[in-house]
N, C-alpha and C positions, 0 to 999 in steps of 0.2 A: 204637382205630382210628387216631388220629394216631402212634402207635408204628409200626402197621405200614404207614402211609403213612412214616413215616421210614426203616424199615429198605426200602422200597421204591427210596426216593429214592439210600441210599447203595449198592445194586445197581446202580442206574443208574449212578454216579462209578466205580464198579467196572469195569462194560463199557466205560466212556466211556477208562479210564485203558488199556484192556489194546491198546484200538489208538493210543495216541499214544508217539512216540518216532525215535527215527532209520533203525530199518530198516522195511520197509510191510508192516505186517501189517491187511489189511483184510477186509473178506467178500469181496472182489471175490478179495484173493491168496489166499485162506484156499481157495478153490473155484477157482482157476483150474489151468490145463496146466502153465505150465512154474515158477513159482515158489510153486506152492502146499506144494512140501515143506518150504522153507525158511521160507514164514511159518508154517507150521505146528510147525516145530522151535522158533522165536524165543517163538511165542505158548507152546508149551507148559515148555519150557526157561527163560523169562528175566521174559513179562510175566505169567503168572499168577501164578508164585512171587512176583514182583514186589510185587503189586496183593495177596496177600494178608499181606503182610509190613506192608504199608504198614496196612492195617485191624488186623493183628494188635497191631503194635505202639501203634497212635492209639492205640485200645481199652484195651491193658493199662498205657498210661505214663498216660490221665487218670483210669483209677479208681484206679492210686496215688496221683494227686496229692488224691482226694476222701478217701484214706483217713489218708495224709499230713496233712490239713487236718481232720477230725474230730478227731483222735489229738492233733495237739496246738493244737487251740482255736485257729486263726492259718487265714484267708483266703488268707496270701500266702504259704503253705507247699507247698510238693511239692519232688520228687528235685532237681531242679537249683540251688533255693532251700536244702536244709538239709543239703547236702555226700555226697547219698546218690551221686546221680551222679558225682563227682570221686573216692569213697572207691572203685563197683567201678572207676574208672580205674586207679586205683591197684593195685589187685588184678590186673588185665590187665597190665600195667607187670610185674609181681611174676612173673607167669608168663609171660612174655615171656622175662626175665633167665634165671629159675631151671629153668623146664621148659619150653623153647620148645615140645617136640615134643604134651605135652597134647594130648589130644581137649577138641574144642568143649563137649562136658557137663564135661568135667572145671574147662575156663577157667572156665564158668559158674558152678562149685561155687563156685571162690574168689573170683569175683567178688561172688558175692552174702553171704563171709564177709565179704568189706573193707564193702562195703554195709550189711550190717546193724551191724555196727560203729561205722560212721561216722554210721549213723542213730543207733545207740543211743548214743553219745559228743553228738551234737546234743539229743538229748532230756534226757540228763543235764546239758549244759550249761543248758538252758532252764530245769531245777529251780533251778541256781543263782544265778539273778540274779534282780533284779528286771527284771519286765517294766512298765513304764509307759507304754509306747504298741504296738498291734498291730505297728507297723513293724520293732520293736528283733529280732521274733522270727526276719524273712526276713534282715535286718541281720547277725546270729549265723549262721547257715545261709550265708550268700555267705562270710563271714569264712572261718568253719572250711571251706568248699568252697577257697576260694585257697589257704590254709596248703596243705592234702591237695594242689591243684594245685599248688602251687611246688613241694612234696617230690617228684611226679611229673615235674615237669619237669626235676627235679635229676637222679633217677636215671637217667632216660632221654635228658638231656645226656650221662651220663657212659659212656653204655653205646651210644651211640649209634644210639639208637632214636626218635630226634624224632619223624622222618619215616615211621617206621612207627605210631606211636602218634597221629601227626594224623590219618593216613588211615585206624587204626582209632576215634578219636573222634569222628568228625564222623559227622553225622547224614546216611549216605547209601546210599541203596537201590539206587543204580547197579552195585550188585555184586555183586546176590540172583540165585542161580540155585537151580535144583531142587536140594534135599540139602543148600544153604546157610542156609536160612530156618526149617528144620525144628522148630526150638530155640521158635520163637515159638508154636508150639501149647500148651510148658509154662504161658507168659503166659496164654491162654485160657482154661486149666485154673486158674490159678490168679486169675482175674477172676471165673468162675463161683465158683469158696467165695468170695470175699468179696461177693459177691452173697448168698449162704447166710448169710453172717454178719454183713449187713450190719445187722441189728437191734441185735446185740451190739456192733458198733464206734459205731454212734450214742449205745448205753448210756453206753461207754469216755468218748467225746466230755465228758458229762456231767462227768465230775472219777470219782475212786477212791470218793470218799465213798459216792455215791449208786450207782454201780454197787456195790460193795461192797451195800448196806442192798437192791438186788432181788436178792441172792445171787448173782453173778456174781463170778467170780474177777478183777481189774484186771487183775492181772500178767499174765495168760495172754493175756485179750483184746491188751491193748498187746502181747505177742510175735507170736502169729498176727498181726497187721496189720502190724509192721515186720518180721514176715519173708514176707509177702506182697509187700510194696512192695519189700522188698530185693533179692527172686528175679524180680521182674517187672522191675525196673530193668537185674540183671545180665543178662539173656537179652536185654532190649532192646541195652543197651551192645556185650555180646558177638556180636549178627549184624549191628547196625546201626551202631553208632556211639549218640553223644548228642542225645536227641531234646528241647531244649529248652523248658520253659514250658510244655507242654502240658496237664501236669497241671495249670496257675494258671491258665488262659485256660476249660477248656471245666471245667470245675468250678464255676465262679464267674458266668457267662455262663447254667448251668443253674440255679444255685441263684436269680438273680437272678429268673429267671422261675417257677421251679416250688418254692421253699423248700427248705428242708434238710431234706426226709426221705429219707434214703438210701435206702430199698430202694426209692421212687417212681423215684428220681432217677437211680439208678445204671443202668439200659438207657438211657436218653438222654444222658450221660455216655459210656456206650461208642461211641454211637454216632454223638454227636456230636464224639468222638476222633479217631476214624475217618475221618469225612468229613473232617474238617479236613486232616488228612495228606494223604490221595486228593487234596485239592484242592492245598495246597503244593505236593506232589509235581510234581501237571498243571502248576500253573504254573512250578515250578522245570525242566518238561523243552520250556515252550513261549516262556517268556517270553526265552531265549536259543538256540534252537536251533538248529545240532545241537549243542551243549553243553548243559551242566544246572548249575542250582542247587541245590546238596543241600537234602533239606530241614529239615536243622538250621539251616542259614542264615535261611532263609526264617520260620521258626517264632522264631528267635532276634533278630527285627525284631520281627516281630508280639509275641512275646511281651515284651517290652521296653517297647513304645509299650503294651501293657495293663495290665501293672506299675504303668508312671507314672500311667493311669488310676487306678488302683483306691487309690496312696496320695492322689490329688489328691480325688480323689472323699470319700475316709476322712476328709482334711486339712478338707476343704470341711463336711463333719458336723458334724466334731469343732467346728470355729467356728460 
């Protein structure tokens, strides 16, 4: 009952999102004489596609960051913490240089090679050290994300593509239209299997050993889930830009209230992605208007000041 009072609630942020912005699309223009064709082009053309880009993507960046964060035993783990995000930059960067003309599924392919790559290089690093406090893990994940950023920001100094590579990183929905968003259905698609297999990543969670002794293949589980989060990351990167922290905020914020069982958890997780975005969004298109705040900005405060939460909190335990 409270689920579908939730998924109620985020139809509401839904409708509430499709009439705000700079041109008037209202019920009044939506039905009137002389500008009803125009908000009816706007509404169908810019703020639906919009509004469900924005759910699409909430949705599919926080059950990476939950899947992220099982996988390898770390709270303060998801895409933008352990170099997955920066690795498909890199891969966009790559096809930018080498095959600008690519189709959009194509970008997305090598986007989500650099991705899982740079996943799978972060996870191999984590084997190697010692880890003696939860914090060293996100510590590792920001490092190897800067390297991967520097090297991006090297090629794309020398290729002079700064300023097109800001304006495809950043986290901003101001330039979804019909037939640009499309990409994010993949994400949906691939939010429902890890839903389906959310039993099996809880197992993974567990360590090898004991997945291993309920007869469950490790290796296999750990690949399905980092190439779940890899493919979800690129499709996000590749129509939207970087959608910061997401996956560390409404991961962490469910678990707190309702435990760590994935398959409970993971529809409130989506859903509570979702809203989150929808809400940035609103406010990123009201709190300066007629300008906007993207909402990787927005997310990348929030997510920030949650961050310092969760180690101060951790810090606070641990004493």
């Amino acid at each position: 009952m409270k689920l579908i009072a939730a998924t109620c609630l985020l139809i509401v942020l839904a409708l509430i999102s499709l009439f705000i912005g700079v041109s008037d699309v209202s019920l009044q223009s939506l039905f009137g004489d002389e500008t009803a064709r125009r908000a009816q082009f706007v509404l169908v053309e810019t703020r639906i596609p919009r509004t469900l880009a924005l759910i699409l993507a909430g949705a599919g960046m926080a059950v990476s960051g939950t899947i992220m964060q099982i996988l390898a035993r770390n709270r303060f783990v998801e895409p933008s913490t352990a170099g997955t995000v920066d690795s498909a930059s890199l891969g966009i960067l790559t096809v930018m240089i080498l095959a600008p003309g690519l189709p959009v599924f194509g970008k997305m392919l090598v986007a989500t090679s650099f991705a899982l790559a740079g996943t799978a290089l972060f996870m191999l690093i984590l084997r190697q050290i010692p880890l003696r406090s939860p914090v060293i893990v996100p510590l590792v994940g920001i490092m190897l994300g800067g390297v991967i950023s520097a090297i991006t920001t090297f090629f794309a100094y020398r290729f002079d593509l700064l300023q097109s590579m800001g304006a495809w990183t950043t986290g901003d929905f101001s330039a979804v239209l019909r037939g640009r968003y499309e990409l994010l259905w993949l994400s949906f698609g691939l939010t429902v299997a890890a839903y389906i297999a959310a039993d099996r990543f809880t197992v993974a969670g567990m360590g090898e050993a004991f997945t291993t002794n309920l007869g469950l293949n490790y290796r296999r589980v750990m690949t399905l889930g980092l190439t779940i989060v890899a493919m979800v990351t690129a499709c996000v990167v590749t129509t939207v830009g970087i959608v910061p922290f997401l996956g560390l905020i409404v991961p962490n914020v469910v678990s707190m209230v309702m435990g760590d069982s994935m398959r409970r958890s993971l529809p409130w997780i989506a859903l509570l992605g979702a809203g989150l975005v929808l809400i940035c969004d609103m406010i990123g298109r009201t709190i300066n208007a007629p300008y906007e705040i993207p909402v990787g900005t927005i997310l990348g405060v929030l997510g920030s000041a949650f961050f310092l939460y969760l180690v101060l909190r951790k810090s606070a335990r641990g004493a």
